[in-house]
Each structure stands twice: as C-alpha cells, then as structure tokens.
C-alpha positions as CSV (number, residue, x, y, z in Angstrom):
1,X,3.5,-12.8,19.4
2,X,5.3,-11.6,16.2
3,X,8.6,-13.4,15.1
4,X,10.9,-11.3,12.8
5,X,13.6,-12.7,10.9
6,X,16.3,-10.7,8.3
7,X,16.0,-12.1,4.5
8,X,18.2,-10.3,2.3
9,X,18.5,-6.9,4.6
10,X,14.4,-6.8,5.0
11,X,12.2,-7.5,7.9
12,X,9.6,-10.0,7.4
13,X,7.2,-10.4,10.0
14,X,4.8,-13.9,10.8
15,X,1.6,-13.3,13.0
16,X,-0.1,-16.0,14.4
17,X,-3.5,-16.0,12.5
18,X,-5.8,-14.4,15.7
19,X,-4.0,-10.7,14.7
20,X,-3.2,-9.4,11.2
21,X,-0.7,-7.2,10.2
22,X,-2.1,-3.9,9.8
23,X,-1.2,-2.2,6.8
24,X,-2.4,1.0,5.1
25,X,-2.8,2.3,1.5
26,X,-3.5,5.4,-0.1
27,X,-5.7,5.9,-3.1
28,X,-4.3,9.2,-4.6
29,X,-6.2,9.6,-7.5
30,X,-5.3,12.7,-10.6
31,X,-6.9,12.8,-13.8
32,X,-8.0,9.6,-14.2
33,X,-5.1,8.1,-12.5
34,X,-4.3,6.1,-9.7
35,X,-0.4,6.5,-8.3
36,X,1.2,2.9,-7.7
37,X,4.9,1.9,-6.5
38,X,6.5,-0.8,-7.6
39,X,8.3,-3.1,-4.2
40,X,11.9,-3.6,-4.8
41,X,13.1,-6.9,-5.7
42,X,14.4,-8.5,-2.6
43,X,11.2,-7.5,-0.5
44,X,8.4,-9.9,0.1
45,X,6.4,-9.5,-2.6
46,X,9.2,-7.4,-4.7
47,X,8.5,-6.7,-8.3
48,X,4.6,-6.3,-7.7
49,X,2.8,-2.6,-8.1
50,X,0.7,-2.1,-4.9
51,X,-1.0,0.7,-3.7
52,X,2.0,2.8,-1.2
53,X,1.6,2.6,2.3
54,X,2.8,0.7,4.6
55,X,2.9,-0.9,8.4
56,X,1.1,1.0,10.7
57,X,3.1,0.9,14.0
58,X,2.1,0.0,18.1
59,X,0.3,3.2,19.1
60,X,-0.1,5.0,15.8
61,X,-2.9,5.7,14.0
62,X,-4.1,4.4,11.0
63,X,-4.3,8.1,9.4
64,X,-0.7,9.2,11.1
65,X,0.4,5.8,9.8
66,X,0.1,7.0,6.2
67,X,0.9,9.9,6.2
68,X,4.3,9.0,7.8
69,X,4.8,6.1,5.7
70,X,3.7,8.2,2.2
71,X,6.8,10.8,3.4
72,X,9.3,8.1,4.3
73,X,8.6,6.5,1.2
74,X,8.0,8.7,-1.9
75,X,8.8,11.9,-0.1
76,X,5.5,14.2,-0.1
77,X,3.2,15.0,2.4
78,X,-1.0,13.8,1.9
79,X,-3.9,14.6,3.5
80,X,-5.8,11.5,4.3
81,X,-9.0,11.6,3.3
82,X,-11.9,9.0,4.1
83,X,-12.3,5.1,4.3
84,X,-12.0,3.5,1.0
85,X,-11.9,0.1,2.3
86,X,-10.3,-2.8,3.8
87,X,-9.2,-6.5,3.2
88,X,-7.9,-9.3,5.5
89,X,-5.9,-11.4,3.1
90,X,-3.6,-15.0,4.1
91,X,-0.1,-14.8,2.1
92,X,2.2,-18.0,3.1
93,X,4.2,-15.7,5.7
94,X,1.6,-13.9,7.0
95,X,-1.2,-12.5,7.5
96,X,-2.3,-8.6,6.5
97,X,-5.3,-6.4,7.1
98,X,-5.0,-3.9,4.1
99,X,-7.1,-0.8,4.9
100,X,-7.3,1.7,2.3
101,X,-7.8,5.3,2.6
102,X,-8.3,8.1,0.1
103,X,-5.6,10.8,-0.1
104,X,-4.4,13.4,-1.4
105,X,-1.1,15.0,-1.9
106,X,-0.5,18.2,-0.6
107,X,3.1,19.2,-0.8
108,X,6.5,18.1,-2.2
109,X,7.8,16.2,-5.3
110,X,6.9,12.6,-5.6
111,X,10.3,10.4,-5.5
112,X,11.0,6.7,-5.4
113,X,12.8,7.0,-2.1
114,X,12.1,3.1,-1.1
115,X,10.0,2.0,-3.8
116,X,11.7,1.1,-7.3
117,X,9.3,2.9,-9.5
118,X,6.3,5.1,-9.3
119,X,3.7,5.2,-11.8
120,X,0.6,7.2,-12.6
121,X,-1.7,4.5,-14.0
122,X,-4.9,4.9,-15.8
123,X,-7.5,3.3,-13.8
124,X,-9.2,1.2,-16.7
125,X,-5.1,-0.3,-16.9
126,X,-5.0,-1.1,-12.9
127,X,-5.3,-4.8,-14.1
128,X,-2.4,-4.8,-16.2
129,X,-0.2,-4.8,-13.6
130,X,0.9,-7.6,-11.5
131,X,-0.1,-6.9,-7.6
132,X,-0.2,-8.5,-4.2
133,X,-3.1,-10.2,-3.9
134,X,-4.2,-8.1,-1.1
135,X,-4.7,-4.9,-3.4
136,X,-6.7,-7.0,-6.0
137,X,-10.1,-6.3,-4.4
138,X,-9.7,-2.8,-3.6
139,X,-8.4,-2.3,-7.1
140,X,-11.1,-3.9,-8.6
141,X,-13.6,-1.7,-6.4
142,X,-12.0,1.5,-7.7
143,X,-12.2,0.3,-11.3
144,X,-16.3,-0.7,-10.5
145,X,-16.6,2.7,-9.2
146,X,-15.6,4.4,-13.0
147,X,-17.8,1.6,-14.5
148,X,-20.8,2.8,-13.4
C-alpha cells in the first residue's frame, strides 16, 4: 500500500518493493536534440535534468499519462508515439518503473510551467548533464542509437 508524506510542499511516495511507481518519459527529439527539464530544487531528485513526464495515475493509461503530464508541465500538447523503452530502478525512497515513449509535439509553446528549466540538448552532450539514475540507461540507449 503507498504511504505519502509532505517534504517541503511536495508529495513523495514509498512503495513496498512488489509494485513500482510507474512513471513515464517522452523522447521528443528535433534536430539532433533531445528536450530535458530540469526538477526544481526542493523535489526528490531536484536539480537533475530528466527526461519530462511524470506519474501515471490509477486507471490511466500510460499514453494518456503523458500526454496529460507533458501539458501540465511544459504546456504543449504531443502525440505519443511508440515504446522506446523501460527501466525498473531502486532509489532510497522508492521504487520507479521508467517507461519511455517517443513523442512528438504537436501544438503550443514549450514553457517551464513546473519544471525550472527546459533545454534542447545535443544528443552526443546527454552525458553532460547530471540525471536521475533511472534515465541513465535510456539515455545511454538513445546516444548508442546515433553511434551506429
């Protein structure tokens, strides 16, 4: 059963190890770059670059998730495309299943609306920023992809 407790104004969930958090991520890719959002400081994880997404909630899909999550938080609408991949990953206060899906933006003007920063990275500079440890592989699988 989840337990949620308030730190600093933000919801931070532990999950018994038997069922993840299920998170999604978008890979919007343009040019050559990869779009990333910097978490705000007092989050779990703040200060890190991730891939956006976020939580997907009791009853939603995984697509719908993102979609509603990529509006709520940088205020366009994608289309979610296919599977990129997915990663169980153990932090100290939880666990998350991070499953990745390409996207694509299809209306409205990206803004930080919860995130501190957005930035359109190069993808052979994905590894110059510090992320949760949950988007490392996926990153890394993007970058392979270029290298071949």
């Amino acid at each position: 059963m989840p337990l949620a407790e308030e730190k600093r104004g933000w919801a931070v969930c532990g999950l018994d190890n038997d069922k993840p958090l299920r998170v999604v991520a978008a890979i919007v890719e343009e040019g050559g770059r990869v779009l990333l959002t910097k978490r705000p400081d007092g989050a779990p994880r703040g200060g890190l670059w991730e891939l956006p997404g976020g939580k997907v909630e009791k009853g939603e899909s995984d697509k719908a998730a993102l979609a509603r999550e990529i509006l709520e938080e940088l205020g366009v609408r994608v289309r979610v495309g296919d599977l990129f991949g997915s990663v169980v990953h153990p932090y100290d206060d939880l666990t998350v299943e991070l499953v990745a899906y390409r996207c694509s933006i299809t209306a409205g003007t990206l803004m930080a609306l919860e995130a501190d920063k957005i930035a359109w990275v190069p993808l052979e500079r994905l590894t110059d920023y510090d992320m949760p440890q949950a988007d490392l592989p996926l990153t890394r699988r993007l970058m392979g992809e270029r290298g071949r």
